[in-house]
C-alpha positions in Angstrom: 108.2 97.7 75.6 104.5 99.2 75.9 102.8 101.8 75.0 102.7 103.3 78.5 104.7 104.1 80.6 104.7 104.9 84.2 107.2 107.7 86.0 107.4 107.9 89.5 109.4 111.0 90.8 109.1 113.9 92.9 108.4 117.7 91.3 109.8 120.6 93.2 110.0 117.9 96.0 106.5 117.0 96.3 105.5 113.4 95.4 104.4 113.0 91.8 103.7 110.2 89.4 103.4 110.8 85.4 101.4 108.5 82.7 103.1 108.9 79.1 101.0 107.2 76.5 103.4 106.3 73.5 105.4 109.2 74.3 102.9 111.8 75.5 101.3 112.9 78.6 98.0 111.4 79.4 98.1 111.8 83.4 99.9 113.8 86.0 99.5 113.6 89.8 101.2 116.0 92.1 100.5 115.8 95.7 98.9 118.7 97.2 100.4 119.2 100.4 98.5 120.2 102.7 95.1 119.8 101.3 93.6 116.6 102.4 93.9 113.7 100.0 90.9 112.5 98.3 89.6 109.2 100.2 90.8 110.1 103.4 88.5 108.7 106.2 87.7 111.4 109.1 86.0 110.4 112.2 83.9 113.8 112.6 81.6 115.4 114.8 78.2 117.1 113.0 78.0 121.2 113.6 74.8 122.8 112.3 72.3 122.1 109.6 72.3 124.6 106.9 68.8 125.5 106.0 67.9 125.1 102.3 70.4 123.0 101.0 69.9 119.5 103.0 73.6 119.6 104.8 75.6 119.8 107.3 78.9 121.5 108.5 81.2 118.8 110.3 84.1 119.3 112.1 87.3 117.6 111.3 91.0 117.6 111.9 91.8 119.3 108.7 89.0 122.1 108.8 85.2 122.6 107.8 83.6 119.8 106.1 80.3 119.9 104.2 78.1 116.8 104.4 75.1 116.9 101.4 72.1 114.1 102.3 72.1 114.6 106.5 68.9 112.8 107.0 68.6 111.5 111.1 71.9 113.6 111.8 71.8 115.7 114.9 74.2 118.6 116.2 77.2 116.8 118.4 76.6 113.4 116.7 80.1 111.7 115.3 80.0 109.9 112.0 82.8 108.1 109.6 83.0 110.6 106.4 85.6 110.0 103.2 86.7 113.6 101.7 85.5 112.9 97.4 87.1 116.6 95.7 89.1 119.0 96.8 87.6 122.5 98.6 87.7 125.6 96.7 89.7 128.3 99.0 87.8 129.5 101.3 85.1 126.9 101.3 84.3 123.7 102.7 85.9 120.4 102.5 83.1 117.9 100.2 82.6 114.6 101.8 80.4 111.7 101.6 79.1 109.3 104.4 78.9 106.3 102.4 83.0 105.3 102.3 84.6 102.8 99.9 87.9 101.3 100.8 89.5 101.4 97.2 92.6 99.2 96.0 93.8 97.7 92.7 91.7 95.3 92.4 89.2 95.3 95.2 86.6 98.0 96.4 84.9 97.4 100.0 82.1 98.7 100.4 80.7 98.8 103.6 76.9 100.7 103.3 76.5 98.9 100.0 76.5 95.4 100.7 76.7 92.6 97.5 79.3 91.0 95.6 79.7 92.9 91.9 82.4 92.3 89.1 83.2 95.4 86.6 81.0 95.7 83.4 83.6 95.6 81.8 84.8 92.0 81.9 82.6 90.2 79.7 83.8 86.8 79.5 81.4 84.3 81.7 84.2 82.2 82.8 86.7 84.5 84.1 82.9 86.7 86.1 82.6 83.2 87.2 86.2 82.6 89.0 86.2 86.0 90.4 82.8 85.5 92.3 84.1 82.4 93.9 87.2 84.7 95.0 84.8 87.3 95.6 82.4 84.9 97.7 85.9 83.2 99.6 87.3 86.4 100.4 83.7 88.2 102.0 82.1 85.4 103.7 80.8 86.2 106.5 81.0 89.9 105.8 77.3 92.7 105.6 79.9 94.7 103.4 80.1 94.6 99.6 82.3 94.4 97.3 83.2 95.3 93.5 86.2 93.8 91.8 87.6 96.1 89.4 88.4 95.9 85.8 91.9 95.1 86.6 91.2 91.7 88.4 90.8 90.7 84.7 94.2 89.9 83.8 95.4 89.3 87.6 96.4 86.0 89.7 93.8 84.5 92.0 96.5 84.7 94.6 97.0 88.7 94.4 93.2 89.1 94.4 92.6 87.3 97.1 95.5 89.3 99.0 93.8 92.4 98.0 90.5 91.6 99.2 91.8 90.4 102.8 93.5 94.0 102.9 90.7 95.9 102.0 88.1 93.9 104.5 90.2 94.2 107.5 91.1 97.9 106.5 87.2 98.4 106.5 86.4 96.3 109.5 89.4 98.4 111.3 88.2 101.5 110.7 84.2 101.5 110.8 84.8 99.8 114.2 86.4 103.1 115.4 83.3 105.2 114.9 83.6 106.6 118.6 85.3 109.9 119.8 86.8 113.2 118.7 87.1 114.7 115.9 90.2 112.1 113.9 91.8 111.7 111.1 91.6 107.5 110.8 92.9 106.7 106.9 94.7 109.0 105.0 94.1 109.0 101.4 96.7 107.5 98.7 99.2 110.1 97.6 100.3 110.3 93.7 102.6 106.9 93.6 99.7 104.8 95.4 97.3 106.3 93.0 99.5 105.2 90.3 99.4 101.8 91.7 96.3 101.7 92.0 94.5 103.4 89.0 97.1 103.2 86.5 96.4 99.4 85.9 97.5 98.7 82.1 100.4 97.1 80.8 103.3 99.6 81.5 106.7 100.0 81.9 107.4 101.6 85.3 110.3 104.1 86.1 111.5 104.9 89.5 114.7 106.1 89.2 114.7 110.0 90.6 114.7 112.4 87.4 112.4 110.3 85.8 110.8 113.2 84.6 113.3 115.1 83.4 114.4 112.1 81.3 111.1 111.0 79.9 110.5 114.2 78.8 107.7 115.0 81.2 108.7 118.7 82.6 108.7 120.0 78.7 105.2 118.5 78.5 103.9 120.4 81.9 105.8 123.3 80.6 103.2 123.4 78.1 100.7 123.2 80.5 101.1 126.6 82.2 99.8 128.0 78.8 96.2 128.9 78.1 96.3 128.0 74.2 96.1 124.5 73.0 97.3 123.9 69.3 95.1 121.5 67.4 95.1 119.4 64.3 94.8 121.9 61.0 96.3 124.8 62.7 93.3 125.0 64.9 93.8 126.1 68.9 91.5 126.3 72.2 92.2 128.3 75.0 91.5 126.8 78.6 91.1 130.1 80.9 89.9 128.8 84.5 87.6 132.0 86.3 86.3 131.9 89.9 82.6 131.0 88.5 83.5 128.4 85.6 86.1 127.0 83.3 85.9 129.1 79.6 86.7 127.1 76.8 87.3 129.3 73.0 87.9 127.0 70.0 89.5 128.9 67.2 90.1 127.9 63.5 92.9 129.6 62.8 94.4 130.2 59.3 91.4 127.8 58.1 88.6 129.5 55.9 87.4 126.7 54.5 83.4 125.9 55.1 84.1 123.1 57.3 86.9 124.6 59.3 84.5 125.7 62.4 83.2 121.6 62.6 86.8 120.7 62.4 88.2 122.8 64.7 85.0 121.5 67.3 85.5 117.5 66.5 89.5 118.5 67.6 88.7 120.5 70.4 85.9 117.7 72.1 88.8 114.7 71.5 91.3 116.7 73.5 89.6 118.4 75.9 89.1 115.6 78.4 92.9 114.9 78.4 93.4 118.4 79.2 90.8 119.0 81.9 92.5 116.0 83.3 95.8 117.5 83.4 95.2 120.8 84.5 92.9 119.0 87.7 90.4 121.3 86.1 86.4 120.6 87.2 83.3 122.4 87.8 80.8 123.8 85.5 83.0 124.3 82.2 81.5 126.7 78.9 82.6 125.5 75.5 82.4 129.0 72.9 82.9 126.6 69.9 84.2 127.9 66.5 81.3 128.5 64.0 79.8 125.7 62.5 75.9 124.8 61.1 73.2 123.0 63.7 73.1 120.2 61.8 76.5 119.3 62.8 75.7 119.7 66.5 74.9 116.0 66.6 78.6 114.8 65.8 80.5 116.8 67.7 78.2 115.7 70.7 78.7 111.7 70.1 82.8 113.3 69.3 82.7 114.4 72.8 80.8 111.7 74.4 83.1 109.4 73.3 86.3 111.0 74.5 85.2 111.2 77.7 83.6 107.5 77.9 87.5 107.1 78.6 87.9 109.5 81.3 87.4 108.4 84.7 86.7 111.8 86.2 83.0 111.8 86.7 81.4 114.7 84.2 77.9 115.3 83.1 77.5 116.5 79.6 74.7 118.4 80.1 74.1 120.0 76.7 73.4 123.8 74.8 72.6 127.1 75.9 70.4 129.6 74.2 73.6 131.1 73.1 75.3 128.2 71.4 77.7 127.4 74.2 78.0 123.8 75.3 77.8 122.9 78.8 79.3 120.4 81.1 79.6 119.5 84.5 82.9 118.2 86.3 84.1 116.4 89.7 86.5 118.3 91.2 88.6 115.7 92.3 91.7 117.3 92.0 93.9 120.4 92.9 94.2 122.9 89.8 97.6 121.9 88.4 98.6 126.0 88.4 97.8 126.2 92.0 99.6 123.4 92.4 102.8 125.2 90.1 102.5 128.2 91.9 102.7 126.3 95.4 105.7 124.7 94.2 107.1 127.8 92.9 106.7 130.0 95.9 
């Protein structure tokens, strides 16, 4: 037994895959249906500039996209693009020109060229075996690559297999640069994301009702609520709006003096778990509880921490005049009560 645990399953019969961390929820992926996947490869063909905000309009088989950083790009002129976050309604599908091919171990990176090992395996030896693998596996290659954190702990053999994979996937598919408008990779759905990203020690379930079993539909249950319950009778409320993400933290029954900075230190060491649950991004507003300046300091390195964990990108970019804290999130995700109501309807 481990602490995770890894359910593979389908919700309302779209593909889904849960992470339970001794018992509670710490991921959830639910395909989107038909919302491109994030990492799928378009070829596409460039529209129009738009004036004052350094992009482009592309055309693709799936709709609009918007390309930020268009220098030397004409009108008519095709181009690889990889979708990075998922369109608002109504808006423009977000892409990037400068496409990773991403796998367990192994990230090919074909407009960034150098061989890289994760930060985050420190020991010299082991940096030192994985740049021969790294070094065997691209020779003869202009493309990068990063080996991920995960290589850490895996066999020579299954690196090496990865890499392969990854360079001929990338060697495949920036060959094909030529012609209409084309979907040419589409991206991983919720079980090869799980695969992929989910790389701890785990025990994996694939058995259909997984969910139901493990416990996982109560805990989205509770996701459909606004109001989060916190340590000491304290609460937030999540409430997504067109223009931002509102967070309230409340004390509760708590009058104590140090109920406001309680209630705050509570509120930053959940809330990255339950932006991540909710796909929730964008600019997000924090209305904390009450609490003196000179405990501002805490609940910032509080808040910094929890998110050090979280891999969705998010800028913490600080106080407003009114007291509200700030931050920034990828939307790299569908919001989970779109995705409810989808499945629902």
């Amino acid at each position: 037994m481990t602490d995770h645990t890894i359910i593979l399953d389908h919700y309302e019969g779209r593909e889904a895959a849960a992470l339970m961390d001794r018992g509670r929820l710490a991921d959830l992926l639910i395909d989107g249906g038909d919302a491109p996947r994030l990492g799928t490869i378009y070829r596409a063909v460039a529209q129009r500039p738009v004036k004052g905000q350094g992009g482009m309009f592309l055309t693709t088989p799936d709709g609009t996209a918007f390309l930020r950083q268009i220098k030397g790009l004409a009108p008519g002129q095709t181009l690889l693009v990889q979708v990075t976050g998922h369109a608002e309604p109504g808006k423009a599908i977000p892409v990037t020109a400068k496409i990773l091919f991403k796998s367990r171990y192994a990230i090919v990176t074909p407009e960034a060229p150098g061989l890289n090992i994760s930060r985050s395996i420190r020991d010299d030896d082991r940096r030192d075996a994985l740049l021969e693998l790294a070094h065997a596996g691209m020779e003869g290659s202009a493309m990068g690559l990063i080996l991920r954190s995960a290589a850490e702990e895996a066999e020579a053999e299954e690196i090496a297999e990865d890499i392969a994979a990854m360079r001929s996937l990338a060697e495949e598919i920036t060959a094909d640069a030529e012609g209409a408008a084309e979907v040419l990779l589409e991206g991983d759905g919720p079980h090869g994301l799980a695969w992929r990203d989910w790389a701890m020690p785990a025990d994996v379930i694939t058995e259909p009702g997984g969910f139901a079993r493990e416990e996982v539909l109560d805990q989205l249950e509770a996701l459909r609520q606004d109001a989060v319950p916190l340590s000491g009778g304290a609460s937030m409320w999540i409430e997504p709006t067109r223009a931002l993400v509102a967070v309230d933290v409340n004390t509760g029954g708590d009058t104590s003096p140090a109920a406001g900075h309680k209630a705050n230190l509570a509120a930053a060491r959940e809330l990255p778990r339950q932006l991540r649950l909710r796909g929730l991004g964008g600019q997000v507003v924090l209305d904390l509880a009450p609490m003196p300046k000179k405990d501002r300091r805490g609940f910032e390195s509080t808040l910094r921490a929890a998110f050090r964990a979280d891999q969705v990108e998010t800028a913490l970019v600080g106080w407003t005049p009114l007291g509200h804290y700030e931050l920034q999130r990828k939307r790299d995700r569908i919001a989970l009560a779109a995705l409810l109501e989808g499945a629902a309807g």
